[in-house]
N, C-alpha and C positions, 0 to 999 in steps of 0.2 A: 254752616254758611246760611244767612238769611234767604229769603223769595227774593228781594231788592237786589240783591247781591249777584247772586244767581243766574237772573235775569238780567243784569246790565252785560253778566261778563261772555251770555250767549249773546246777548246782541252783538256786541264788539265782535267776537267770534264770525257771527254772521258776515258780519261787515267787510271784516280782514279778510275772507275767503273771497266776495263778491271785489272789493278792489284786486285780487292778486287774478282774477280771472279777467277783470278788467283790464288789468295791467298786459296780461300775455295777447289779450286782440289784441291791442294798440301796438304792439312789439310785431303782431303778424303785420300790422297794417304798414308798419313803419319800414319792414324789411320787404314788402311788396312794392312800397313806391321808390326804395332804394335799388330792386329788384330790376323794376319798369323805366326809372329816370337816374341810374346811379351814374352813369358817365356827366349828369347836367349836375349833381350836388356837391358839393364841396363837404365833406364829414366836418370840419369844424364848426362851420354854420348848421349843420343837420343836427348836431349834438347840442349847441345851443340852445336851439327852437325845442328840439324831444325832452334835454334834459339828461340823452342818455350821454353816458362818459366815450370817449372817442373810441377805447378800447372796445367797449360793448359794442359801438356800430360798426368798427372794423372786424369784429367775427359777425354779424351781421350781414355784411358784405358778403363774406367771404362763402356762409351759409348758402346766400341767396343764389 
């Protein structure tokens, strides 16, 4: 495996861990304002806007 090679496929690498760490604040943040204002959201509209699947906010929910 070349230096070019090598090095693109730790960057990617880098990258992939930094969004998945990314991903899981955003999931705390998302289940603390479901947490704080769940009786005002309606989860079809919350799953819209996040993107997450309805299923995933209603354990979500159910967590918080």
């Amino acid at each position: 495996m070349d230096d070019v090679l090598r090095e693109a496929l730790a960057t990617l690498g880098q990258r992939i861990e930094m969004a998945e760490h990314e991903r899981r604040v955003a999931v705390d943040e998302v289940r603390a304002l479901l947490s704080e204002h769940g009786g005002d959201l309606h989860l079809p509209h919350v799953s819209a806007l996040t993107l997450l699947s309805q299923p995933t906010l209603g354990d979500m929910v159910r967590d918080a």
